[in-house]
C-alpha positions in Angstrom: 0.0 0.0 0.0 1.6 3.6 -0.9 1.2 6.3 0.9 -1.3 8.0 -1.4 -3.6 4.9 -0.9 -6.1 4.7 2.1 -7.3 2.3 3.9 -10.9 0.8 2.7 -13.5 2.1 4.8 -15.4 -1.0 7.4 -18.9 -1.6 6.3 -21.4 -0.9 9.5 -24.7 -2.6 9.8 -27.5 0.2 10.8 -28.7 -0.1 14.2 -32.6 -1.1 13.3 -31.0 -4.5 11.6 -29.3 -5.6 14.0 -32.2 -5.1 16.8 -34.0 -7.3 14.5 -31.3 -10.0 13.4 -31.1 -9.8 17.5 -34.8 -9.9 17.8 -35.0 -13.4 15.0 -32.2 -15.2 17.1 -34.2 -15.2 20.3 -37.7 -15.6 18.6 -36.1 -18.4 16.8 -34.4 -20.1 20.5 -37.5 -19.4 22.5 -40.1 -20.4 19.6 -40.2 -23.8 21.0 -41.0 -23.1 24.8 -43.7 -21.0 23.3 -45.4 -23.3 21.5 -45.0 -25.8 24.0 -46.4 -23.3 27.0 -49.3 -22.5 24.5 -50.2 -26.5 23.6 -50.4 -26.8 28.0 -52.3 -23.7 28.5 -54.9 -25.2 25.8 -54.5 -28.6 27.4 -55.7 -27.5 30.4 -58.9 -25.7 29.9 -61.1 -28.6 29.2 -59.5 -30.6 32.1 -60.3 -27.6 34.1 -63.4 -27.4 33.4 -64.1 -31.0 33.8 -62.6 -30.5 37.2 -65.0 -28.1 38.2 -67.9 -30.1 36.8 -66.8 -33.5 39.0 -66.1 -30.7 42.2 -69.9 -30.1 41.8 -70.4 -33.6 41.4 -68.4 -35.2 44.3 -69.7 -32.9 46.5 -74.0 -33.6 46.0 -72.7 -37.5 45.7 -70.8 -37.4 48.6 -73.2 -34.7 50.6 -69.9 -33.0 51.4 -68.7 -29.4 50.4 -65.3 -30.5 50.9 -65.1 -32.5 48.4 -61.8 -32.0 46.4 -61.7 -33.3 42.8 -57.7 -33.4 41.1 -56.7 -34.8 38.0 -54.3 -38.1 38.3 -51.3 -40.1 36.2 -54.1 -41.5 34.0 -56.0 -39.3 31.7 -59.3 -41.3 32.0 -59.4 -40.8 35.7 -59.9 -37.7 38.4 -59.0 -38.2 41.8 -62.0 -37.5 44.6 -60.7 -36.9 48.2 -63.8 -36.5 50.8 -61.4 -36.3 53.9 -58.9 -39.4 53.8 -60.9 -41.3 51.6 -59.6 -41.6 48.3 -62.2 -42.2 45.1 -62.0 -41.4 40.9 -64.5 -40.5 38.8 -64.9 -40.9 35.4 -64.5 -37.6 33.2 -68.1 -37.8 32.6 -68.8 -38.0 36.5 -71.3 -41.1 36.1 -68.6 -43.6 37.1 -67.1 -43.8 40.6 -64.5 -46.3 41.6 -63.6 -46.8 45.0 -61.0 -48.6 45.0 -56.5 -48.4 45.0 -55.3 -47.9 41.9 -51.6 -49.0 40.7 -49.4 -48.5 38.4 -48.1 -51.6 36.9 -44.7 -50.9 36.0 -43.5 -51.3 39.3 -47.0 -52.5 41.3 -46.9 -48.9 43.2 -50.2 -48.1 45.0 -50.7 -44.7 44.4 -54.1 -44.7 46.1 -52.0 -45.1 49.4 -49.2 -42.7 48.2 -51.8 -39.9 47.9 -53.4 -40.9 51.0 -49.4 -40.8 52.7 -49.2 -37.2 51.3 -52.5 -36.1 52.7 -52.2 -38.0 56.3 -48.1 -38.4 56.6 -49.0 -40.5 60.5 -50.2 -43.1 58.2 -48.2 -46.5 58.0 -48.4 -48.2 54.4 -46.0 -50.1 52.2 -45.6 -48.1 48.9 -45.1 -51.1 46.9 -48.3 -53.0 46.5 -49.9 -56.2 46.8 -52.2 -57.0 44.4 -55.6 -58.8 46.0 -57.7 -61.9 43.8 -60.7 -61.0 46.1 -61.8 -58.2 48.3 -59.9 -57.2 50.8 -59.3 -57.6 54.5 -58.1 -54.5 56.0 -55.6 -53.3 58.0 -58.0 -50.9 59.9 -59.9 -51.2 62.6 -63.2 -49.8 63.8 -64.1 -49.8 67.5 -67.8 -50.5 67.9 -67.9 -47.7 70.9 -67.2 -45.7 67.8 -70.3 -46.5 66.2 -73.3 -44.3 66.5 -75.7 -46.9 68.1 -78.3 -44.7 67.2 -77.8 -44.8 63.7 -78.0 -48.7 63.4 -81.0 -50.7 62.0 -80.7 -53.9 64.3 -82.4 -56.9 62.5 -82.0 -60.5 63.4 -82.2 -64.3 61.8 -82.7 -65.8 64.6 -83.8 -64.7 68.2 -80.5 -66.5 69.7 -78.1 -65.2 67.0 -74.7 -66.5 67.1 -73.1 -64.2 65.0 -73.0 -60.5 65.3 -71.7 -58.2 62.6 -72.0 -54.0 62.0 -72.3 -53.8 58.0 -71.9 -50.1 56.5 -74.2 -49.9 53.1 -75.3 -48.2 50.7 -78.8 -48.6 49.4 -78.4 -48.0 45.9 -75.2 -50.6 45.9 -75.8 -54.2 44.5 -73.4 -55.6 46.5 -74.5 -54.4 49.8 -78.1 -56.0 48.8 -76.7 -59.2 47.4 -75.3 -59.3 51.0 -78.4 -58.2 52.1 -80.4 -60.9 50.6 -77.5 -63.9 51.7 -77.5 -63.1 55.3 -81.7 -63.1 55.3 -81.4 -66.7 54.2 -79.3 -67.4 57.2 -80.5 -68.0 60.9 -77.4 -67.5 62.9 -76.9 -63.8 62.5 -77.7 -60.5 64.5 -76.8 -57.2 62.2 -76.1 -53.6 62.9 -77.0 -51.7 59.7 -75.4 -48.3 59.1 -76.0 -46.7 56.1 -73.3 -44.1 54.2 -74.6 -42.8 50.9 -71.5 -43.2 48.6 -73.9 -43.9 45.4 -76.4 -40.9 45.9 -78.6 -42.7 48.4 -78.8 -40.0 51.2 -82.9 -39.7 50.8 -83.4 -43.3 50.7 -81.6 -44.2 54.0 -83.5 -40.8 55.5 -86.6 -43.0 54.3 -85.8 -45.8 55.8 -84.3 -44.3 59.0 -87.4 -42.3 59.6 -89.6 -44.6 58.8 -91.9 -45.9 61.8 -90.7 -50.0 61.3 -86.9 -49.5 60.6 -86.8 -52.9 59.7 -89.6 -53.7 56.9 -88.5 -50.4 55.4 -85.2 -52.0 55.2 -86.2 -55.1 53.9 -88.1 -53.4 51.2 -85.7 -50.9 50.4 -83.3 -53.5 49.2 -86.1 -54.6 47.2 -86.4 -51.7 45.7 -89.6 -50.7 46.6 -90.5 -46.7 47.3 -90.5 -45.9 51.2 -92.3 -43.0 52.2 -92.1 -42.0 56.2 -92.3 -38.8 57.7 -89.4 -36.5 59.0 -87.0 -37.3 62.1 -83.6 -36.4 63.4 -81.0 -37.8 61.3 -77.8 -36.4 63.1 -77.1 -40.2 63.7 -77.1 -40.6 59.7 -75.2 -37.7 59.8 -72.5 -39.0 62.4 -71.9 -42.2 60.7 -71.3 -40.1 57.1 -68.6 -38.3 59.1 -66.8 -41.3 60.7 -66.9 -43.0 57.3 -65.2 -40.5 55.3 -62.6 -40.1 58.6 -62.0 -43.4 58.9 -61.4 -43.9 55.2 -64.3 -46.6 54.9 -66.4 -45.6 51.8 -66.5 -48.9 50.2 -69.5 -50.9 50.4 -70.4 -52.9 52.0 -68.1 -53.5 54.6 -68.4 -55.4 58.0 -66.9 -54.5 61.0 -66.3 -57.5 63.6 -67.3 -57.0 67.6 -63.5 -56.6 67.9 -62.9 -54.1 65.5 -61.8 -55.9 62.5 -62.9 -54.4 58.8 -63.9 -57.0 55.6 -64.5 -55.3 52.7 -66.6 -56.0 49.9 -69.3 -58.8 49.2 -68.7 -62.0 50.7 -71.0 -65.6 51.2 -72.7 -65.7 54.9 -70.0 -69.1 54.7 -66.8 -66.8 54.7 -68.2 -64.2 57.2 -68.3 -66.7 59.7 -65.2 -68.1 59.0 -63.3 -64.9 58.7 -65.2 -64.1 62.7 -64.1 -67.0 64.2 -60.3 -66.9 63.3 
């Protein structure tokens, strides 16, 4: 280069290009958190409304405002907590399970890890066993605990050998095939306690306030219409409250003199055998 010659002058880019080159790069880098932050927020407007319409739902079925409806690991089913208990709808809210559901990869119950998060003083192996029939609980119900008042006392035999407290629901099928086994027996003395799980709270005020607790029973389960006239029914309400606090909202299930819990329907055969071990 001679002295006469100068050096070329360098080439700036005007300001308003690069704020936009600038302004493309982190469009371009953020793009896909913003599409992905969009797809959720869209996601989760019809499972929040669904949400809302089981909240409404749970809480007429289970005559409880504070009922608390959540979505779960599955996306066909929405958690229900009234208290301890543990339920799931159905996103259309006209099927309830009551019930532990697991995860089979690795046989987790995730029922009882829920119920572990919402009551931590609860004991309960995380990893699962899997029943072939209904269960026999770990819990146990004093009957001191029990609401005498509530009960429906019936008998199949004046010198019953067999006593049982049952907890049903009128509008279950189980809790009247039970119903209809133990009035072919003649050993029996039962204490009936009614929690409505499947929309059933008029029907056991019915029965309850009906002047012969026991016929209205009876016929209930038949499913005949039982008209009676208003009473107190605190006692209904107290054995509601105990239910859902004591985590027993399946039906039916039969509390021993001693305490002990069996779930589910069972043969008048296996209810004896399962009291006298």
């Amino acid at each position: 280069m001679t002295k006469e010659q100068k050096p070329a002058d360098k080439k700036h880019w005007p300001l308003h290009i690069i704020l936009i080159i600038t302004l493309g790069v982190i469009f371009l880098f953020t793009l896909p958190t913003l599409l992905l932050t969009l797809k959720e927020t869209i996601e989760s407007k019809p499972k929040d409304s669904i949400v809302l319409k089981l909240q409404k739902i749970a809480q007429d079925t289970f005559s409880n405002k504070d009922a608390k409806v959540t979505t779960t690991p599955s996306k066909f089913l929405y958690e229900v907590q009234v208290g301890n208990t543990i339920a799931y709808f159905d996103a259309s809210g006209e099927y309830l399970l009551v019930g532990d559901l697991y995860r089979v990869s690795d046989l987790e119950n995730l029922t009882n890890s829920r119920k572990n998060e919402i009551n931590p003083s609860r004991i309960i192996t995380k990893k699962a066993y899997v029943p072939q029939q209904a269960p026999i609980t770990s819990k146990n119900l004093s009957w001191d605990q029990l609401p005498k008042k509530a009960a429906i006392t019936w008998k199949t035999s004046d010198n019953p050998k067999y006593k049982i407290a049952v907890l049903s629901d009128l509008n279950c099928g189980y809790c009247r095939q039970l119903h209809n086994e133990l009035l072919q027996t003649n050993d029996f003395e039962i204490d009936e306690y009614f929690i409505s799980i499947l929309n059933s709270k008029e029907k056991s005020i019915s029965v309850y306030c009906s002047k012969d607790q026991v016929s209205a029973l009876h016929s209930a389960f038949k499913g005949e219409k039982i008209i009676s006239e208003k009473c107190d029914i605190e006692p209904l309400n107290q054995i509601e409250k105990l239910a859902q606090t004591s985590g027993l909202l399946a039906t039916p299930s039969i509390i021993a003199p001693d305490g002990r819990i069996l779930q589910g329907y069972h043969s008048a055969q296996e209810i004896r055998t399962w009291l006298t071990k």
